[in-house]
C-alpha positions in Angstrom: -102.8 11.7 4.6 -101.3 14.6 2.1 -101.6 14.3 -1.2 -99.0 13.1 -3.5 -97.6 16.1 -6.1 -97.9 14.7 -9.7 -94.7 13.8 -11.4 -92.6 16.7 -13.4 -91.2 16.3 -16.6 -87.6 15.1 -16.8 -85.3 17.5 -17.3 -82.8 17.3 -20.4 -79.1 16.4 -20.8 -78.5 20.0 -21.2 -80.4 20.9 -17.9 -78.9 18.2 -15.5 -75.5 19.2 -16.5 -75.6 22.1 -13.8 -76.1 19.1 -11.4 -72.9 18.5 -9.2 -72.6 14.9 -8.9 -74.2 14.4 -5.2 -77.6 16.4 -6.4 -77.9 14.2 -9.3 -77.4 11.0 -7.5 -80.0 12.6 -4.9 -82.6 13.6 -7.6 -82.7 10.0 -9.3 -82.8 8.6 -5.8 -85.8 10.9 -4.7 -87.5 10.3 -8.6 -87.4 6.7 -8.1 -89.3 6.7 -4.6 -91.7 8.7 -6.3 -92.0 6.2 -8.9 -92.9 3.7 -6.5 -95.8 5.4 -4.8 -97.3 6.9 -8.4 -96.9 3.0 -9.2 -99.1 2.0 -6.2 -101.7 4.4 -6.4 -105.3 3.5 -8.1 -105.7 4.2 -12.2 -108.2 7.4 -11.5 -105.3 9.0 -10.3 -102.0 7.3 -11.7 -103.0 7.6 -15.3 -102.8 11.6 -15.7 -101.4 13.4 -18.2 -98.5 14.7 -16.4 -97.4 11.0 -15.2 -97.7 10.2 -19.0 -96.0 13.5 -20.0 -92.8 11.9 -17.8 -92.8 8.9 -19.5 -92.5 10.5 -22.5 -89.7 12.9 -21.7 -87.6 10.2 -19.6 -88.0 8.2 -22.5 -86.7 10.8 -25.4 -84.2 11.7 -23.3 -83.0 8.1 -22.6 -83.3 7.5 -26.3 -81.2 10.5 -27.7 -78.6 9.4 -25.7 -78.5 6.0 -27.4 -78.5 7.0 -30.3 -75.1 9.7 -29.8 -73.5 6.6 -28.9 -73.6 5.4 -32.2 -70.9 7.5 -34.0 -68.9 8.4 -30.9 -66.9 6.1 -29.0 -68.7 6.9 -25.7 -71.2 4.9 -23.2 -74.2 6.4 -22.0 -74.7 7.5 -18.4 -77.1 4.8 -16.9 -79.0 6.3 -13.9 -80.1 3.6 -10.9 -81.8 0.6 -12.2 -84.5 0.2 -9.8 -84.9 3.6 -11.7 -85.3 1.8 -15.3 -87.3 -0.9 -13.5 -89.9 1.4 -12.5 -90.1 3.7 -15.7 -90.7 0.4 -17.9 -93.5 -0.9 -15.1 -95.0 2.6 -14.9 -95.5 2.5 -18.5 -96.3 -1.0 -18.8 -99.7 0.4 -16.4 -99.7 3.4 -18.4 -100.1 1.6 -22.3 -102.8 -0.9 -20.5 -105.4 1.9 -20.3 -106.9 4.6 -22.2 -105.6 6.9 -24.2 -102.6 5.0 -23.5 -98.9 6.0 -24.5 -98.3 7.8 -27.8 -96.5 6.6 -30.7 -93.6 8.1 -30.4 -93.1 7.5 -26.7 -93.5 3.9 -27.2 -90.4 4.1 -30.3 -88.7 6.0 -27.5 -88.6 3.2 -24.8 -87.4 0.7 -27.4 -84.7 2.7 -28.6 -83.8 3.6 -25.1 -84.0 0.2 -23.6 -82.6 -2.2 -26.0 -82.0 -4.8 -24.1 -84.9 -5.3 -22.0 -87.1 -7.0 -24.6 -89.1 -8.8 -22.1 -90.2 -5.9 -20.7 -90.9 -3.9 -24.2 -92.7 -7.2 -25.1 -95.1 -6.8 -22.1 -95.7 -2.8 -22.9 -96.1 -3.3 -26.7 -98.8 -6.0 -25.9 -100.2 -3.8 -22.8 -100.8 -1.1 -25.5 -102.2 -3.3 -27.7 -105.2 -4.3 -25.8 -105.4 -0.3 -24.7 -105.8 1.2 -27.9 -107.3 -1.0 -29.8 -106.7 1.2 -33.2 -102.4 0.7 -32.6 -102.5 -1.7 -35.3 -104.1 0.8 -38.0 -101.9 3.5 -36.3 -98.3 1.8 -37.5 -100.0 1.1 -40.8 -101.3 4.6 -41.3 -98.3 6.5 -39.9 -95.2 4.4 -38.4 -94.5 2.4 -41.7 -95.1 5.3 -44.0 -92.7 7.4 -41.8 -89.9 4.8 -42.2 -90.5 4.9 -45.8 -89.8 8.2 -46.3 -86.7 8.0 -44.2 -85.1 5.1 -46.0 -85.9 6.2 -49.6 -84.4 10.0 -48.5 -81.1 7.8 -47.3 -79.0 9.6 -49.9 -79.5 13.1 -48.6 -79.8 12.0 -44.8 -76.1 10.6 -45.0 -74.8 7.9 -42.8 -75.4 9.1 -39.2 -79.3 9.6 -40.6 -79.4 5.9 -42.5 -77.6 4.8 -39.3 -80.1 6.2 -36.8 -83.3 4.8 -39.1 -81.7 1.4 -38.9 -81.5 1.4 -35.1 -84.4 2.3 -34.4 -86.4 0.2 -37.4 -84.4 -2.9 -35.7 -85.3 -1.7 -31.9 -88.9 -1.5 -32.5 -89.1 -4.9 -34.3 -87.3 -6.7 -32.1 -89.6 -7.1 -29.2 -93.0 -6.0 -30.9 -95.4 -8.6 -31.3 -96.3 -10.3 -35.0 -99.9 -7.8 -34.6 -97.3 -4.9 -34.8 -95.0 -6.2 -37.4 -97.1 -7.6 -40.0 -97.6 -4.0 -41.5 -94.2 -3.4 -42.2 -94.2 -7.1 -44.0 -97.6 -6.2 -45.8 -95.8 -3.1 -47.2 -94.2 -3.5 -50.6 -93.1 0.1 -50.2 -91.2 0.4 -47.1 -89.4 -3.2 -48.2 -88.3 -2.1 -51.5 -87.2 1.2 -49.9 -85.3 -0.8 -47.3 -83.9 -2.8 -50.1 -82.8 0.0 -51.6 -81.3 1.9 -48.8 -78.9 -1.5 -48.0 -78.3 -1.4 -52.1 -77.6 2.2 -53.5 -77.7 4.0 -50.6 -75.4 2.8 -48.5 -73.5 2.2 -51.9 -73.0 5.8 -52.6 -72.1 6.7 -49.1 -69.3 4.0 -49.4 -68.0 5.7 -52.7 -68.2 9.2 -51.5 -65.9 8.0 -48.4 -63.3 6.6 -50.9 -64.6 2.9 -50.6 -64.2 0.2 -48.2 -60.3 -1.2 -48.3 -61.5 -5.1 -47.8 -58.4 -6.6 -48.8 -56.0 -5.0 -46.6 -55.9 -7.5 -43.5 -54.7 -6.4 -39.9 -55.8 -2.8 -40.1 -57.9 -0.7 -37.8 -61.0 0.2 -39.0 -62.2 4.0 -39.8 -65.3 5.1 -37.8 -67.5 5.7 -40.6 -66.4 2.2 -41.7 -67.4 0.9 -38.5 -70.8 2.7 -38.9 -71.2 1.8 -42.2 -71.0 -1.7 -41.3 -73.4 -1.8 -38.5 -76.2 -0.2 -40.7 -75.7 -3.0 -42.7 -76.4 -5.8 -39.7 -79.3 -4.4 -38.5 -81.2 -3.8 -41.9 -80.3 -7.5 -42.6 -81.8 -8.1 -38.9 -84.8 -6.1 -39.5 -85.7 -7.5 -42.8 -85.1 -11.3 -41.0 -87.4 -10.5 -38.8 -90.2 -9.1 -41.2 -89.9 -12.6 -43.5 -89.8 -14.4 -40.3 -93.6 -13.0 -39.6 -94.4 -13.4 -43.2 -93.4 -16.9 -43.0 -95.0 -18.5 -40.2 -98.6 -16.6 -41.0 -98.4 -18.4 -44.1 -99.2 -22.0 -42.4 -102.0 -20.5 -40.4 -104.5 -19.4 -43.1 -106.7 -21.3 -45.9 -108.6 -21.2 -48.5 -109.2 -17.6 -49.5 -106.7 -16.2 -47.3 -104.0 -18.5 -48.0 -104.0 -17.4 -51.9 -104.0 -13.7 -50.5 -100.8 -14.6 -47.9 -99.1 -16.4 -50.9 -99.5 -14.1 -53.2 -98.0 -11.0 -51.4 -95.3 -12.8 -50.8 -94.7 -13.7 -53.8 -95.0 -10.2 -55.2 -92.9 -9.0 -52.5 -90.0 -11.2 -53.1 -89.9 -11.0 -57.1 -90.1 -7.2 -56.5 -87.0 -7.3 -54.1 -85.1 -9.9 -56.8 -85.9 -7.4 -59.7 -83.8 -4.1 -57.6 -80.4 -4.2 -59.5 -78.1 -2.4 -57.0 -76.0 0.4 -59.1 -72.9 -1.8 -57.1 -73.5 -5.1 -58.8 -70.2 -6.7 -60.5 -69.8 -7.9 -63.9 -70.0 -11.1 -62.0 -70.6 -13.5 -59.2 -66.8 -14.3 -59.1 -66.1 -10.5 -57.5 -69.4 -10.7 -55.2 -68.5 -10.1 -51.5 -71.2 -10.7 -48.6 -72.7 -7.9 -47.2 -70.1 -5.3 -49.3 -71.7 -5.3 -53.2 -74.7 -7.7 -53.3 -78.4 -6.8 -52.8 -80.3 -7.3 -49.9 -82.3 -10.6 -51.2 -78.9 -12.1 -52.0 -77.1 -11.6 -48.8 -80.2 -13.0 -46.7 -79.9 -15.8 -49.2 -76.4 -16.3 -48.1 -76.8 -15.9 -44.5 -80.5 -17.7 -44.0 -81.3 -19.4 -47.2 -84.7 -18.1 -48.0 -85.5 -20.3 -50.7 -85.9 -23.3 -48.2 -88.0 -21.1 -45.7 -90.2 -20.1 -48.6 -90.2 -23.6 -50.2 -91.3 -24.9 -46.2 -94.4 -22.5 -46.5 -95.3 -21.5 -49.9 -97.7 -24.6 -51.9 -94.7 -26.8 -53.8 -97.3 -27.2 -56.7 -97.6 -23.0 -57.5 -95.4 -22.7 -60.9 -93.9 -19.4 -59.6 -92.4 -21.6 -56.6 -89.9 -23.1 -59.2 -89.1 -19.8 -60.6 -88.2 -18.4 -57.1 -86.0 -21.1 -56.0 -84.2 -21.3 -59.2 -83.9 -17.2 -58.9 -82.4 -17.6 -55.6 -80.5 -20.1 -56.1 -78.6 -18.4 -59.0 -77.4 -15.6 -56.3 -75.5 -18.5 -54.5 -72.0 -18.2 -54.1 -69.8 -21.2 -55.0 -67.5 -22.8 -52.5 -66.6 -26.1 -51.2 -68.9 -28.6 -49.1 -66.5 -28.9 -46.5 -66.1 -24.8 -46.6 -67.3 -22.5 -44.2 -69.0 -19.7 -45.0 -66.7 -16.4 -46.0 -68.3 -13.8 -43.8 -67.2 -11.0 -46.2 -67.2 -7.3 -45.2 -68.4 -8.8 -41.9 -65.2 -10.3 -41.4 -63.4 -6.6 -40.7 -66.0 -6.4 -37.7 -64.7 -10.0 -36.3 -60.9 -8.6 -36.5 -60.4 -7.7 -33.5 -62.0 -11.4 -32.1 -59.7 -13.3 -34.2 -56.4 -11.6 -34.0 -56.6 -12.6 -30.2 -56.8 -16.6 -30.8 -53.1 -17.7 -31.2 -53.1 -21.0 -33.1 -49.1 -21.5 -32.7 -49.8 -23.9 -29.7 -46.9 -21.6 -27.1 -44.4 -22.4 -30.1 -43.8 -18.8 -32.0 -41.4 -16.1 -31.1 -41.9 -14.0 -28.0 -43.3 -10.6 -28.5 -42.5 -7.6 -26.1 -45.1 -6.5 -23.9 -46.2 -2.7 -24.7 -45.0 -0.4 -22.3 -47.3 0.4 -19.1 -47.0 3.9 -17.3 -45.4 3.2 -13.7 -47.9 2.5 -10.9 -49.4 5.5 -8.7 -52.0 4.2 -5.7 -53.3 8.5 -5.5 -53.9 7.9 -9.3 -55.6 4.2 -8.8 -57.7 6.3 -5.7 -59.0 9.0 -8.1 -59.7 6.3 -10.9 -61.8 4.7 -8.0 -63.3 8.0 -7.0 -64.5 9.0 -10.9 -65.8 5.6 -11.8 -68.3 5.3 -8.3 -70.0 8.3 -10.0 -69.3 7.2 -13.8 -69.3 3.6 -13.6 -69.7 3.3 -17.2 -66.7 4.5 -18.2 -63.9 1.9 -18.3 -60.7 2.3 -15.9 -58.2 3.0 -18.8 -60.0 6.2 -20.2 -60.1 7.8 -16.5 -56.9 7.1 -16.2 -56.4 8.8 -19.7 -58.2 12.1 -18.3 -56.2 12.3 -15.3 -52.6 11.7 -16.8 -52.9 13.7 -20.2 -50.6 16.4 -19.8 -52.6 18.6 -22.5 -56.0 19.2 -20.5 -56.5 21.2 -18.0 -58.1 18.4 -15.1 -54.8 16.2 -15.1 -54.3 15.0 -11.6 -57.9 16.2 -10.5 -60.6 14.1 -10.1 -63.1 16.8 -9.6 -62.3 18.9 -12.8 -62.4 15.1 -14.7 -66.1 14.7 -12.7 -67.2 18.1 -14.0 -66.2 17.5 -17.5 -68.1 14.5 -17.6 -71.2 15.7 -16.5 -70.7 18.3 -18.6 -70.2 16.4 -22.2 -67.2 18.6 -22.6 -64.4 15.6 -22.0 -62.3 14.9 -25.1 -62.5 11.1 -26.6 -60.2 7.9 -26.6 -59.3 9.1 -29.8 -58.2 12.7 -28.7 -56.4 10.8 -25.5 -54.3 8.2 -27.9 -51.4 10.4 -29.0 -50.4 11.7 -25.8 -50.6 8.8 -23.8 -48.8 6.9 -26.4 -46.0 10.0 -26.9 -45.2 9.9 -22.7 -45.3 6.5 -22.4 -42.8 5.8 -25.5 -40.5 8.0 -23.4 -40.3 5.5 -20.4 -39.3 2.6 -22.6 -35.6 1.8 -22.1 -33.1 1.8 -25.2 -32.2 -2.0 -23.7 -33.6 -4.8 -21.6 -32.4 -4.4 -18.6 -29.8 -7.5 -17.1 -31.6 -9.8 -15.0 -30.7 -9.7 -11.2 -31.7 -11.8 -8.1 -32.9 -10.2 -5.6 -34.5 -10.8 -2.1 -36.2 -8.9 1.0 -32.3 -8.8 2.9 -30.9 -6.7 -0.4 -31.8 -3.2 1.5 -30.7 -4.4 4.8 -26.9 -2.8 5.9 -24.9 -5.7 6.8 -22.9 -5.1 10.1 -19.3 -6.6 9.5 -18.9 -7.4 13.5 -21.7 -10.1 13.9 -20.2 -11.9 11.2 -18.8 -15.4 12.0 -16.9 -18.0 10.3 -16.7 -21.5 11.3 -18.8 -23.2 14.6 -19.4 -20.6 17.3 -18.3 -22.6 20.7 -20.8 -21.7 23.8 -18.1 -21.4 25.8 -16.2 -18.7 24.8 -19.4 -16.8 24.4 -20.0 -17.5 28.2 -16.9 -16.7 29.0 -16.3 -13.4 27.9 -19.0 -12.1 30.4 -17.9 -13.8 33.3 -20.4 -11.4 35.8 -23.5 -13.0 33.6 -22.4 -16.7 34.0 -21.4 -16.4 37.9 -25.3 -14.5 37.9 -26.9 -17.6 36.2 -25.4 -20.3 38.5 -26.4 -18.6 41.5 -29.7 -18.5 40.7 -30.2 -22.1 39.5 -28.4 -23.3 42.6 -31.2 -20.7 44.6 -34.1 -22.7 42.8 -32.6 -26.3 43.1 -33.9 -28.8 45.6 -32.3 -32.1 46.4 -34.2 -35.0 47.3 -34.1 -36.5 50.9 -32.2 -39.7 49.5 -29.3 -37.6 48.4 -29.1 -34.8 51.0 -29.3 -37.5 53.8 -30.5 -34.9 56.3 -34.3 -34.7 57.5 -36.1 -32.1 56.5 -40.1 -30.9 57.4 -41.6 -30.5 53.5 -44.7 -28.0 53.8 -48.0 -29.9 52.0 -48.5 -26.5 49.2 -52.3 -26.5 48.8 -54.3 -27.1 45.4 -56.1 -24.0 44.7 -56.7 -20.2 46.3 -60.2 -21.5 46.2 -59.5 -24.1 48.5 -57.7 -22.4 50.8 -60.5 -20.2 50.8 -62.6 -23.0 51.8 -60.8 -23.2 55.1 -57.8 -25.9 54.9 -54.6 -25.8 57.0 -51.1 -26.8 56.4 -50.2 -30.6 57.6 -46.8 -31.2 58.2 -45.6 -34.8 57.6 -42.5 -35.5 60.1 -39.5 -37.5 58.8 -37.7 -40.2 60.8 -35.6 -38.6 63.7 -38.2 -35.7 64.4 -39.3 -34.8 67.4 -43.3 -34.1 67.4 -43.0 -32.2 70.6 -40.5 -29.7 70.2 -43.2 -27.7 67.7 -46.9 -26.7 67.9 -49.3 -28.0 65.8 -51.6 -25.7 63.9 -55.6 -26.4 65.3 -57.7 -28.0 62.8 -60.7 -26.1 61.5 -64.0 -27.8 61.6 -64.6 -27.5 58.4 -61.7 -29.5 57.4 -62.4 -32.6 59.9 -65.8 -32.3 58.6 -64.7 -32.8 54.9 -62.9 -35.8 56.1 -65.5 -37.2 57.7 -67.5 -36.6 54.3 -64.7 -38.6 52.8 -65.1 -41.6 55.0 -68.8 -42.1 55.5 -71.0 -39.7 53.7 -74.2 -41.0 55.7 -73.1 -39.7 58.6 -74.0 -36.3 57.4 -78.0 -37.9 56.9 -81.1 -35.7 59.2 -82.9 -38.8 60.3 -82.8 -39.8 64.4 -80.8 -42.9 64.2 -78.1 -41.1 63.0 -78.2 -38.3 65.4 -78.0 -40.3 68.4 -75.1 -42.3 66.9 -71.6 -42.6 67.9 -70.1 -41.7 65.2 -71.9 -38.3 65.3 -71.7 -37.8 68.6 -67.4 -38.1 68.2 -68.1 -35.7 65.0 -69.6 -33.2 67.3 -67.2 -33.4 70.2 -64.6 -32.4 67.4 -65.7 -29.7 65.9 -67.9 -28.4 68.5 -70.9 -28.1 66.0 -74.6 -29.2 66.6 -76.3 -31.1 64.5 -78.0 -28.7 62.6 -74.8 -26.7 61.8 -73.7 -30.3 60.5 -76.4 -31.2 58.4 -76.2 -27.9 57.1 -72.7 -27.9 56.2 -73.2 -30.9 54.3 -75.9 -29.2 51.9 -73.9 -26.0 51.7 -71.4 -28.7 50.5 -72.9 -30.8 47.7 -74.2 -27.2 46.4 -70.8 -26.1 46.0 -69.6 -26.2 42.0 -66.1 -26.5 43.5 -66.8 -29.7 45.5 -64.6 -31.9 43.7 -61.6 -29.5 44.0 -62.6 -29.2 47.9 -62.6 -32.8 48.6 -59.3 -33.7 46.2 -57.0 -31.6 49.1 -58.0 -35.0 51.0 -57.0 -37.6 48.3 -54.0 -38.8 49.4 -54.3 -40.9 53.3 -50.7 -38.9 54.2 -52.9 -35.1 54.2 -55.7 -37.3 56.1 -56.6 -36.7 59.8 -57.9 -39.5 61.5 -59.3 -39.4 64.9 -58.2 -35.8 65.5 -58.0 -34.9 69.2 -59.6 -31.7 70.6 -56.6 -30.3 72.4 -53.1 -30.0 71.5 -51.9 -32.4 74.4 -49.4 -35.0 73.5 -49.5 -37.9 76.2 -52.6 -38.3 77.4 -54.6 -40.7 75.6 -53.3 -44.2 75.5 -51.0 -45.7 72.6 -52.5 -49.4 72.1 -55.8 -48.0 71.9 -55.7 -45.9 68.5 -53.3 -48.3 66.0 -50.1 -48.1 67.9 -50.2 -44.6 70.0 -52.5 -41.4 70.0 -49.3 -39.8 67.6 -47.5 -42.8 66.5 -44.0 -42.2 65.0 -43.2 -43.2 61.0 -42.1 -46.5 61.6 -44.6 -47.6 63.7 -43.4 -46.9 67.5 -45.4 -46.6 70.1 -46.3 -42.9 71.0 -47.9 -43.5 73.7 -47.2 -44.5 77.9 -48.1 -48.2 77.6 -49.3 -50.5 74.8 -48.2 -47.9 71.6 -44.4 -50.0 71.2 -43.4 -53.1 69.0 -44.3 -53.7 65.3 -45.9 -51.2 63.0 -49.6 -52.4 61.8 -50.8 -52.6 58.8 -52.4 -49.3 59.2 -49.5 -47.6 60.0 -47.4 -49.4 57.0 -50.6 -47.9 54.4 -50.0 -44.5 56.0 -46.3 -44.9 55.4 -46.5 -45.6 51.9 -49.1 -42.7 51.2 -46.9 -40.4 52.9 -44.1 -41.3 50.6 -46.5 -40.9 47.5 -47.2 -37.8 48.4 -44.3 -36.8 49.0 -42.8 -37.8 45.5 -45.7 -36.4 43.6 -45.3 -33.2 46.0 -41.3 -32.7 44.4 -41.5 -34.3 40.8 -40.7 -31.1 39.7 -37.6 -30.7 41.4 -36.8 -34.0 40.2 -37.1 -32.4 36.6 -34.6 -29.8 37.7 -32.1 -32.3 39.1 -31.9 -34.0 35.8 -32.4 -30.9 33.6 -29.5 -29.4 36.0 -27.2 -32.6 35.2 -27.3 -32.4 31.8 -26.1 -28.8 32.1 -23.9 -29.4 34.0 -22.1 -31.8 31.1 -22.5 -29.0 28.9 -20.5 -26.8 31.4 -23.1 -24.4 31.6 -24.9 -25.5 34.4 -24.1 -24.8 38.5 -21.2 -26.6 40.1 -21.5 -29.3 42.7 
């Protein structure tokens, strides 16, 4: 078994851009089976430094990304997700033993994974119970770091107040209370945060010109849009610091809980005496979350006097200061009132200007106009987003139909440019769009027409036809056609024996191929006035007297000695000539036949029946009276014999007589369908003449 390489370190955004688009999908595929079998293997070999060195580079990279994203209007390019899943469980083992993951990697996985917090939950608590000292670490090091960082907010700008917000939110969000209780036990870094959401982001408000909050239906500036989402996720950060300061309150005594009560109370009288350099002559101009302190807004959006008051001993004299404090940074309005999100409420524009509240009843707007449809343009879209499925369909589109880049039309050139970072923005792609789609848009609506799938067709003026089209004219006109039909229907027609008048020998047609197969014959069945001598009769196979035989008396087919030396089986041989163990044998080859049933239905009727067959072909030499009236007695019963065969039919011959006219009416009930589907064309005129 060879041994398995140790993992390299990821290579940057800069790096993979040289990376056609195959070769990257390839390298993540080939990285994330790696993943799996450095997962697998035993902790002497799977925690190395290099397996932890790719942690940490997979990690920065993933978390520079994010954090581009948050001034430009672009997505970041996701790799595979079993990919994620296996860099988050790789360090999840990784943070579980020692030396464990280092600071800065572990900041790097939450900014770069924001929204797995159940996983950064798990890794955060893994490293927890690997390095013991990660507690004294964020005290000594993480906390003071974001210190510095918020109180430097006025030289770092936005984009660097921005940034420190993100990733302050991203690390508290799924770290346990162990990790966030020093940032609550810091009256530094809160006052600092305080300040940032105060002055700082204050001053970077003035020096853009301010915020235009009373100008409803307008699109937002970026920086306004950034400016905005600092603000939510310092409020979210500090909600979830007071949140931890809270609920340790309830779980100490005595000693400790005058130690947990007083911090807090120091830190919340520190954060009510920061005047923010924005505050109004007054609480009448106050606006959430644009001019008001941090304390104040979190008043206004969570009410901390009641979480304080639920924790904090009601008989401490500085309990009634703070709630009367807080309570004087309350905003008036009405009970039945909901509360006036303020600067927030430029964020929820675009939310609320799609919910119509005219119930279908205001005017009708006009549609914006939409380029015309392409399927090769809808087939490159298709092609750009397998590769970038981030991206949404409308900015492809964008890249392939602006007429001022060079990739217009080629998906290849818009894949390179992707890869590359070099593609221009929504923004860039707005005005050109917009410019060659306002040229398609017609001066006036045009009419409305009907239309259908026959509007193409060319009408031929010749098959048109007013009035009821007669079928005999139509016939007539091709008078070779007609003459051609009649003679064929009068070729297929068959009249009956009643109508005709004139006798006629009607061949028995046979069931099935297979039967024939099985060895019948043709049986004629003669018609009063016929002479049975004038013709030869077909011979009879043995097979076929043997399956009537079958018919009549099945046991005398049986292998036993009495019915050997029987008479009936001694007539059965003298007729077909077969001994007795062809017979027998005949009669199991028989009953394994799947096609007995068809075999024996030939034989159904008494008229295809023959009874007491003789062995020759002679004619007048057996005696009539003996064998029901004559050895070949006529239809209607005369004798056909010389002596004893004349006189009255019997009632044998009578049920021979009427099976032979069954049969031979369910022989030609299809030519009685013809007669009477030939009648009634004939009353249409159409049919043959009589």
């Amino acid at each position: 078994m060879g041994t398995l390489a140790p993992l390299p370190a990821y290579p940057s955004t800069q790096a993979r851009k040289g990376f056609s688009a195959s070769q990257l999908s390839h390298f993540h595929s080939n990285l994330s089976n790696a993943l799996a079998q450095v997962i697998a293997l035993p902790p002497a070999k799977r925690d190395i430094p290099p397996t932890c060195a790719f942690i940490s580079s997979y990690a920065g990279d993933a978390a520079q990304q994010i954090l581009e994203t948050l001034w430009e209007d672009i997505q970041p390019v996701k790799h595979d997700d079993r990919l994620r899943q296996r860099v988050l469980l790789l360090a999840e083992k990784l943070a579980s033993s020692a030396p464990g993951l280092e600071l800065k990697t572990l900041l790097d996985l939450c900014v770069a994974f924001p929204t797995k917090t159940t996983h950064l939950r798990s890794i955060l608590t893994a490293a927890l119970d690997g390095t013991p000292n990660l507690t004294s670490k964020f005290t000594s090091e993480v906390v003071p770091a974001f210190t510095s960082l918020l109180a430097s907010s006025r030289s770092s700008g936005l984009y660097g107040l921005r940034k420190t917000a993100c990733c302050l939110t991203n690390l508290l969000r799924p770290s346990p209370p162990d990790l966030v209780r020093p940032f609550a036990h810091s009256k530094d870094f809160l006052v600092a945060l305080a300040r940032a959401y105060d002055d700082g982001l204050a001053n970077i408000s003035r020096s853009y010109g301010g915020i235009r909050i009373g100008l409803a239906n307008r699109q937002l500036d970026s920086w306004e849009k950034i400016w905005l989402d600092t603000k939510v996720d310092i409020v979210d950060a500090f909600h979830i610091i007071v949140t931890t300061m809270v609920r340790d309150i309830p779980t100490v005594s005595g000693t400790e809980l005058a130690v947990e009560a007083d911090r807090t109370f120091e830190i919340v009288f520190a954060l009510l005496g920061i005047i923010p350099q924005s505050a109004t002559a007054g609480p009448a101009d106050a606006v959430p979350f644009l001019n008001r302190s941090l304390i104040a807004d979190y008043q206004y959006a969570y009410d901390l006097s009641k979480t304080l008051s639920s924790a904090l001993p009601r008989d401490d004299a500085r309990m009634e200061c703070l709630e009367s404090s807080l309570r004087s940074l309350a905003i008036e309005r009405s009970d039945g009132d909901a509360k006036d999100p303020g600067a927030l409420k430029l964020l929820l524009l675009p939310i609320t200007q799609m919910i119509t509240t005219n119930k279908g009843k205001a005017k009708a707007t006009t549609p914006e106009p939409s380029p015309p449809h392409d399927a090769d343009l809808d087939m490159q879209v298709v092609q750009v987003l397998e590769i970038f499925s981030d991206h949404s369909p409308e900015y492809i589109r964008k890249l392939l139909t602006h007429p001022s880049f060079p990739f217009r039309g080629n998906a290849e050139r818009v894949i390179e440019a992707l890869l590359e970072g070099t593609a221009p923005g929504e923004d860039a792609l707005g005005d050109g769009v917009a410019e060659s789609i306002s040229i398609n848009v017609p001066v006036m609506d045009p009419p409305i027409e009907r239309r259908n799938v026959f509007d193409d067709e060319v009408m031929d003026l010749s098959h048109i036809h007013i009035g009821k089209k007669t079928i005999g004219i139509s016939l007539s006109q091709n008078r070779a056609e007609k003459e051609q039909i009649i003679r064929l229907a009068e070729a297929i027609s068959v009249d009956s024996d009643e109508e005709s008048g004139q006798p006629k020998a009607l061949d028995v047609m046979d069931l099935d191929d297979d039967i024939d197969e099985a060895g019948t014959s043709t049986v004629k069945i003669l018609v009063d006035g016929e002479d049975s001598g004038d013709e030869e009769v077909d011979p009879i196979k043995p097979e076929t007297i043997l399956e009537q035989a079958y018919i009549r008396d099945p046991k005398l087919f049986n292998r036993d000695g009495e019915t050997r030396r029987s008479k009936k089986r001694a007539e059965l041989k003298q007729q077909t000539g077969w001994t007795d163990e062809q017979i027998e044998g005949w009669r199991i080859m028989l009953e394994r036949n799947p096609k007995k049933e068809r075999i024996l239905q030939k034989h159904e009727f008494s008229g295809n029946r023959i009874v007491n067959m003789p062995i020759s072909n002679s004619t007048g030499d057996h005696p009539g009276g003996g064998q029901r009236g004559g050895g070949r007695g006529r239809g209607r019963g005369r004798g056909g014999g010389d002596s004893g065969g004349g006189g009255r039919s019997g009632p044998g011959e009578k049920n021979e007589h009427v099976a032979r006219e069954r049969a031979l009416k369910e022989r030609h009930k299809s030519s009685n369908r013809r007669r009477g589907h030939d009648k009634k064309m004939r009353k249409a005129g159409v049919g043959p003449s009589e």
